[in-house]
N, C-alpha and C positions, 0 to 999 in steps of 0.2 A: 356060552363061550366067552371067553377074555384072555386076553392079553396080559398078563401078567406081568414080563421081563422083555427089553429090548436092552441087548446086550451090544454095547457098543467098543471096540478096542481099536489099535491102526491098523490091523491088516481088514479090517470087515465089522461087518455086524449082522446079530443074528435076532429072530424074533419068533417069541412062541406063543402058542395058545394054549389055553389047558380048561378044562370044565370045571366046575364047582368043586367037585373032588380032587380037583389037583391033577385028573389025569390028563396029559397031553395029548393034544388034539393034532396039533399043528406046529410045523415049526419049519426056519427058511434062514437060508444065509447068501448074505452078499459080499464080496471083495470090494475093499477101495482101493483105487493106482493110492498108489505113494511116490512122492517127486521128493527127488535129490539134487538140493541147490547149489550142495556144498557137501565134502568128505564129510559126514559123521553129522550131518543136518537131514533130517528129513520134513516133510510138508504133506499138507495133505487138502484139497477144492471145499469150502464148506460147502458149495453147492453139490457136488458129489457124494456128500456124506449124506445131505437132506434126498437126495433123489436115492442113494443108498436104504437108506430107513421106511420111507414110503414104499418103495417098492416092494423091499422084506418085508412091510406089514401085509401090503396086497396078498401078495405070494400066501402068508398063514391065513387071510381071510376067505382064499380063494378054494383052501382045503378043507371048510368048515361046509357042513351041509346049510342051504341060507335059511334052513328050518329050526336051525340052531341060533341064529344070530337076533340077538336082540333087538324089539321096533325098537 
């Protein structure tokens, strides 16, 4: 199994896994809040993005049989 792509944008981020062949194994998406300081400003917690990412990796490694995951 691998990870191949973590797709990161501002509304979320998604993360897949895929085998050797490229077929997709796994895959998972997270929403970030978006904060608005100001008309026509947007912002976004980097700590929310990091807890974002980790989590979506968990999530695809958790759909992975652990007989597939590499020592």
């Amino acid at each position: 199994m691998r990870i191949p792509a973590i797709e990161q944008h501002a509304i979320g981020n998604r993360a897949i896994a895929c085998n050797k062949r490229g077929v997709k194994t796994g895959s998972a998406y997270r929403a970030i809040p978006q904060y608005f300081a100001q008309p026509g400003w947007v912002e976004h917690d980097p700590q929310e993005i990091h807890h974002s990412v980790r989590s979506t990796v968990q999530a695809v490694l958790e759909q992975v049989p652990a007989a597939r995951l590499p020592a």
